[in-house]
MARTITOR-505947 format. One line per 5 residues: number of its first residue (from 1); their letters; for each residue z, x, y of N, C-alpha, C. Coordinates in steps of 0.05 Angstrom, whole numbers, always signed. Layout:
BEGIN
NUM) A) Z,X,Y,Z,X,Y,Z,X,Y; ...
# end
This chain:
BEGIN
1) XXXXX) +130,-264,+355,+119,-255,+329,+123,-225,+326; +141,-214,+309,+143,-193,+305,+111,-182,+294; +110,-147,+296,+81,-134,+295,+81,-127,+258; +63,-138,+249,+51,-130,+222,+54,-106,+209; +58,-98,+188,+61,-72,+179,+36,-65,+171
6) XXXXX) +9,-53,+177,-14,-46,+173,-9,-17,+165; +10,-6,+154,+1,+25,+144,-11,+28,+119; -8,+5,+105,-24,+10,+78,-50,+4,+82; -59,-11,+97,-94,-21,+107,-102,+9,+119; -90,+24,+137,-105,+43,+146,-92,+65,+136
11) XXXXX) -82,+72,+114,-75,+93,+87,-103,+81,+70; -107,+52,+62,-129,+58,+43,-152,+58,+60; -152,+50,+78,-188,+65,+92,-193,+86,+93; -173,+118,+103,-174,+137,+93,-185,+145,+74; -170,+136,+48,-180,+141,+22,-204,+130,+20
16) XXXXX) -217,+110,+27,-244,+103,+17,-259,+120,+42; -252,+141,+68,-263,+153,+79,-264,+181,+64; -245,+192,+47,-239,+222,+34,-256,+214,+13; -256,+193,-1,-266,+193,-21,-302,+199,-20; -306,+182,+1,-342,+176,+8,-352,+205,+18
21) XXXXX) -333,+218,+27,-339,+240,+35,-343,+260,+7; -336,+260,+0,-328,+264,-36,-360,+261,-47; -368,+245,-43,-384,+231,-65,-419,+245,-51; -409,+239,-23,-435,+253,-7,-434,+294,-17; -413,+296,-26,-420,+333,-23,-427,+331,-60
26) XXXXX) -411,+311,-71,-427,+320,-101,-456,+313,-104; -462,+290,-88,-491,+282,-90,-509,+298,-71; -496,+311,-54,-524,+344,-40,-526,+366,-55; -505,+369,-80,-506,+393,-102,-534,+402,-103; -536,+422,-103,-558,+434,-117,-558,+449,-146
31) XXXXX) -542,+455,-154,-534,+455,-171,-527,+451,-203; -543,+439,-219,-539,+415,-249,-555,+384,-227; -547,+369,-239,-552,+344,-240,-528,+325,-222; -532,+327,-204,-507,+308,-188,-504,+276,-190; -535,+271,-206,-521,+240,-223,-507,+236,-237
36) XXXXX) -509,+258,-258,-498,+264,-286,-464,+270,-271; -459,+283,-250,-427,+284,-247,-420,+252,-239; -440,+239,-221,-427,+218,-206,-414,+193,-230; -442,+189,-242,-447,+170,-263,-425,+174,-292; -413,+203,-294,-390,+201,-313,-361,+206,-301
41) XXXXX) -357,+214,-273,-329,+222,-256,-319,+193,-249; -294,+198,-254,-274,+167,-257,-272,+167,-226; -277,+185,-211,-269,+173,-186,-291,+158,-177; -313,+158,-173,-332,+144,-174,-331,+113,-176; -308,+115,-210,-302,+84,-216,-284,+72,-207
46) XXXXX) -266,+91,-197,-241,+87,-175,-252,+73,-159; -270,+91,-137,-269,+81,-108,-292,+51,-116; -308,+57,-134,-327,+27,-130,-303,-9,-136; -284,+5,-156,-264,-11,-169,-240,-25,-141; -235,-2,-125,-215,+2,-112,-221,-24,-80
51) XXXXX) -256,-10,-82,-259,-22,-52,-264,-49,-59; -275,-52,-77,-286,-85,-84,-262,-100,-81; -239,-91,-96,-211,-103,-95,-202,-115,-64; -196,-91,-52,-196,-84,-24,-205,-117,-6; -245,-109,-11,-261,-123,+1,-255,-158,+3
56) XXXXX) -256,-161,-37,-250,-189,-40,-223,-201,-33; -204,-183,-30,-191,-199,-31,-179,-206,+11; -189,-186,+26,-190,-194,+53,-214,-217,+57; -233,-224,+34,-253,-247,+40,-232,-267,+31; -219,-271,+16,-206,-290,+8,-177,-304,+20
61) XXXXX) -166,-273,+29,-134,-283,+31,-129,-276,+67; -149,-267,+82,-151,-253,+108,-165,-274,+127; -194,-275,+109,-206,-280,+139,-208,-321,+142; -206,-326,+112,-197,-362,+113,-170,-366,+132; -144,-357,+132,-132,-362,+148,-138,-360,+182
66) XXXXX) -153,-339,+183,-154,-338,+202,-174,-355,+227; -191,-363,+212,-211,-373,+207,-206,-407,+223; -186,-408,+205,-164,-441,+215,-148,-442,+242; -144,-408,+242,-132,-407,+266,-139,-402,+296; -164,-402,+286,-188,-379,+309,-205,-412,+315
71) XXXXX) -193,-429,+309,-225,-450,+309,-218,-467,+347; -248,-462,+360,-251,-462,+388,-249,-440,+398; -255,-413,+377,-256,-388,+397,-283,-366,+381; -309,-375,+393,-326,-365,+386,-328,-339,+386; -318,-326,+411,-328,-294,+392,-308,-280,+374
76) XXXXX) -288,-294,+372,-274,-282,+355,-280,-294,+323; -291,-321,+316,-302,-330,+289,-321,-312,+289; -334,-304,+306,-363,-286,+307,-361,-262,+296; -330,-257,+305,-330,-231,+294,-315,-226,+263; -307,-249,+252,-294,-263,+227,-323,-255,+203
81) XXXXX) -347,-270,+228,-376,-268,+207,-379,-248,+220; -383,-225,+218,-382,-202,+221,-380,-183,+192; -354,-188,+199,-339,-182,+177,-344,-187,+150; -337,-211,+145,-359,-224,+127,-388,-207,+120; -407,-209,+135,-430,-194,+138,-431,-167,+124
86) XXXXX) -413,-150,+138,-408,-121,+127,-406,-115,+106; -377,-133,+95,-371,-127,+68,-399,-137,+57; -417,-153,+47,-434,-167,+39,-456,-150,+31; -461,-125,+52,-474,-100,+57,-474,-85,+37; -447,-73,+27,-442,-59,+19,-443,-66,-4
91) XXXXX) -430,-82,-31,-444,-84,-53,-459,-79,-64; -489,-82,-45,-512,-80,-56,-523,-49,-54; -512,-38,-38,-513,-7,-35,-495,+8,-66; -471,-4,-74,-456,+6,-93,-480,+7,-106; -491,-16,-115,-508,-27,-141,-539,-15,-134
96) XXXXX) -541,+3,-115,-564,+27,-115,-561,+46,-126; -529,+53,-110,-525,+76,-123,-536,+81,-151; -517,+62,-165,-512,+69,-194,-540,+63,-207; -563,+38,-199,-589,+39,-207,-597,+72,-204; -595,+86,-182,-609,+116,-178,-587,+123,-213
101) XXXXX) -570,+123,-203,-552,+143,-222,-566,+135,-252; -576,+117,-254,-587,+113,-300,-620,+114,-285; -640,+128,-259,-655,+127,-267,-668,+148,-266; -684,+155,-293,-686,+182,-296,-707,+198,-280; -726,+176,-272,-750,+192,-255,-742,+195,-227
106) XXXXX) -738,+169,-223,-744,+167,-180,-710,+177,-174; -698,+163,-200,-659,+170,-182,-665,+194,-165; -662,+213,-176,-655,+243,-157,-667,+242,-132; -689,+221,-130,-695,+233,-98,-692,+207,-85; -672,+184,-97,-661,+163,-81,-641,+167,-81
111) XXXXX) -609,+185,-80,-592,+194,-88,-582,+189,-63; -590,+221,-53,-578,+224,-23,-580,+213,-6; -605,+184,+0,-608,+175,+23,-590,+146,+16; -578,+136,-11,-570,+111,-12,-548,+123,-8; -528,+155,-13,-500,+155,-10,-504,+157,+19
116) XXXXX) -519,+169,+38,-519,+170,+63,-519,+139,+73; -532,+118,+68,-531,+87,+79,-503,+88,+67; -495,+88,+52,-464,+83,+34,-442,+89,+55; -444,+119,+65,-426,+132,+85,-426,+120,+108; -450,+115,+114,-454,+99,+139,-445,+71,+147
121) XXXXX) -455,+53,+126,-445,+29,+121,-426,+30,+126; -408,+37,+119,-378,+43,+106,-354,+51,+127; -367,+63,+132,-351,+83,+158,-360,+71,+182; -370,+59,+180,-380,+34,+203,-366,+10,+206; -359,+3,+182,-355,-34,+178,-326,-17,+193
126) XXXXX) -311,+10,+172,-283,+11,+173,-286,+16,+201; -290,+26,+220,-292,+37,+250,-289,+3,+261; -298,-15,+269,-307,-32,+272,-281,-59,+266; -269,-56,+238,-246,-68,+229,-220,-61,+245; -217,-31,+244,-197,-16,+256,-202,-23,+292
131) XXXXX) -210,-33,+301,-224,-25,+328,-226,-61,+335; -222,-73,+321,-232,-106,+324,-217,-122,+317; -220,-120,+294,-205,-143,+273,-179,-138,+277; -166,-112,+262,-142,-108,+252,-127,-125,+277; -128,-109,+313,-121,-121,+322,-118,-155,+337
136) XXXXX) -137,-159,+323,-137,-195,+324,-122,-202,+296; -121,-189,+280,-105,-201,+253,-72,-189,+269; -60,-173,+284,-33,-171,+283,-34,-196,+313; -47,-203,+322,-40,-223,+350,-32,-243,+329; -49,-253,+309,-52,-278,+303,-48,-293,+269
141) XXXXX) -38,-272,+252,-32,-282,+232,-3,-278,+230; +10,-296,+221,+40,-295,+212,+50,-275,+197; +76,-269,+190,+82,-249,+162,+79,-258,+141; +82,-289,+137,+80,-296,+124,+50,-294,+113; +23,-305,+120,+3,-303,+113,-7,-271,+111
146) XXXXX) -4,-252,+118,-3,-222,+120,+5,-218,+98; +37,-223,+89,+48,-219,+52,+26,-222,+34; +19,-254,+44,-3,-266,+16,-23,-242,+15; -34,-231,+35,-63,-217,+24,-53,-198,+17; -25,-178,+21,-18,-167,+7,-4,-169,-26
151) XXXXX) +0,-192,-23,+3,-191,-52,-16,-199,-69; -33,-221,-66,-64,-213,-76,-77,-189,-85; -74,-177,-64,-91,-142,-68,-71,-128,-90; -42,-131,-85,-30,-121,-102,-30,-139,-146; -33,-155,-133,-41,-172,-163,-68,-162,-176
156) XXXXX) -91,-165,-161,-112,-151,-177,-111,-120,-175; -100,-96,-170,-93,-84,-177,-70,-79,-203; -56,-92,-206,-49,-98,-231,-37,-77,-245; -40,-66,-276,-37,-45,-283,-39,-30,-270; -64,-15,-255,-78,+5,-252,-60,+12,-224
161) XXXXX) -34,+4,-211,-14,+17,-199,-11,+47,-201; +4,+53,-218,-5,+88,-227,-28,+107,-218; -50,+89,-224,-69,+107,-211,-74,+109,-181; -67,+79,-179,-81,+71,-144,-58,+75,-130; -31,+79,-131,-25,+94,-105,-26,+111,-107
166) XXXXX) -24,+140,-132,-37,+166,-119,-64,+171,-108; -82,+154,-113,-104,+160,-100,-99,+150,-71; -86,+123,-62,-87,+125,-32,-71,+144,-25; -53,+158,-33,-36,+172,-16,-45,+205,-19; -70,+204,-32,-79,+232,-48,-98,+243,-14
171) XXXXX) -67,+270,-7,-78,+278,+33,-71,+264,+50; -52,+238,+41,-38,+238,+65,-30,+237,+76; -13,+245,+104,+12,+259,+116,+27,+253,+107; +58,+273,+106,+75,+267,+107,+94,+235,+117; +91,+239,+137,+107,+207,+156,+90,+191,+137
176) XXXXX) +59,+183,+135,+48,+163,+126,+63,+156,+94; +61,+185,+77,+71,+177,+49,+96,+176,+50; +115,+172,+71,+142,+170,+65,+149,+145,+74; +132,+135,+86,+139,+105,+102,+127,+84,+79; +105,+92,+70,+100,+76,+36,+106,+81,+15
181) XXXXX) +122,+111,+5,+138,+112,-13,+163,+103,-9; +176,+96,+18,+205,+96,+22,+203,+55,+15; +190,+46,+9,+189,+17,+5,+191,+14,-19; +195,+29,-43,+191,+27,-68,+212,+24,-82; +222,+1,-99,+242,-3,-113,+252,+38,-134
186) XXXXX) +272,+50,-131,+284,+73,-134,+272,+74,-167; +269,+62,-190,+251,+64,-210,+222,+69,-203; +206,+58,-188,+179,+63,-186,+170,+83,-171; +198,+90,-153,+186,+123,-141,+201,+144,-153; +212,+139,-171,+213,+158,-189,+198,+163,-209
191) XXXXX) +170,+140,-221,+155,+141,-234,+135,+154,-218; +132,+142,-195,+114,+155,-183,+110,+192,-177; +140,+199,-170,+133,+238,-164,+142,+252,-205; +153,+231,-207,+154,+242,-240,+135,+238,-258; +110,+217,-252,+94,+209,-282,+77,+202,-262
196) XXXXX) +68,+183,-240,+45,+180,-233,+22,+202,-226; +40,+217,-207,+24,+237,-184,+16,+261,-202; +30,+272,-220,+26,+295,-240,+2,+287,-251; +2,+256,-263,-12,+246,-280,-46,+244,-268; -41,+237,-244,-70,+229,-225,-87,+252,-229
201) XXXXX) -67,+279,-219,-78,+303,-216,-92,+311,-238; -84,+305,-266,-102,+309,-282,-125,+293,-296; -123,+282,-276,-148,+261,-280,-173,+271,-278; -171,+293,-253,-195,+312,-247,-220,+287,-233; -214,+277,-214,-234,+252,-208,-255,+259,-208
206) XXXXX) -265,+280,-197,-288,+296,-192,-289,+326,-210; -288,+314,-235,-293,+345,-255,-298,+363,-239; -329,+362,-236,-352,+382,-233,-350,+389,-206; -343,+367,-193,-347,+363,-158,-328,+380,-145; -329,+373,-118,-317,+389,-99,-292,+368,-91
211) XX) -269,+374,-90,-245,+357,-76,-233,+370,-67; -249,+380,-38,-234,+387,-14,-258,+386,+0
# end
């Protein structure tokens, strides 16, 4: 069995690690109202948009195969519901967030401790995936079943291409963005350093915020 190409799985955990990091320095502002940036900055809607995609579609197209293939090997289904588990976690943390973010009395002082469970969660499940899973998904899924969840993830992403690979590639390295730009039919990476990446940048994800 030849080894899996996993650079785009750990290119977008990054980004949902740059990004969370992101979200934790606009929400310690002292400064104005750091709901008021979170609750109107598109990145915000990015990363809640981006990871759900992400999430569902490794519940769907990842861990069922594997699932079939893993059966008579308990700690490894164990760690299938694990997985399962984590993602499951996190949802309901998004959907705090944004309750703090429309509420006008208590939000501000439930802000920081739900993006801190957020960071944590998060940066946990991914530590944990990277560290566990990933490598039980390259022993044991085909290329073939590997394609499918990649093209799933790439289907509900959809349009929103343009935006979503400058944001995963938005910081990082060199080798990394040349080994996932060098896959790109010669039209779409030319859209990409001519119309996408210009275009991202003025997106301003974080108006108000800090992005660095």
């Amino acid at each position: 069995m030849s080894a899996l190409d996993m650079t785009m799985m750990y290119a977008f955990h990054d980004a949902l690690r740059r990004e969370v990091e992101r979200i934790a320095r606009v929400a310690a502002r002292q400064d104005g109202d750091p709901r008021e940036v979170l609750r109107t900055a598109v990145g915000w809607q990015m990363f809640k948009e981006y990871l759900r995609v992400h999430h569902t579609s490794e519940d769907d197209a990842l861990w069922p195969p594997l699932q079939s293939l893993l059966d008579g090997r308990p700690a490894d289904l164990a760690l299938l519901g694990a997985m399962e588990a984590e993602h499951a976690a996190i949802d309901p943390l998004l959907e705090a967030v944004d309750a703090a973010l429309a509420d006008r009395d208590s939000g501000p002082e439930r802000l920081g401790g739900l993006v801190d469970a957020l960071a944590t969660g998060l940066g946990g499940h991914l530590r944990h995936e990277e560290k566990d899973a990933l490598p039980l998904i390259g022993a044991t899924l085909a290329q073939e079943q590997w394609a499918r969840f990649g093209d799933l993830h790439r289907t509900r992403i959809g349009s929103d291409l343009p935006r979503y690979l400058p944001w995963v590639l938005d910081g990082a390295g060199p080798a990394r963005a040349e080994r996932i730009l060098g896959g790109l039919p010669a039209p779409l990476l030319a859209a990409y350093r001519d119309e996408w990446r210009p275009a991202y940048v003025r997106l301003g994800l974080w108006a108000d915020g800090p992005l660095t």
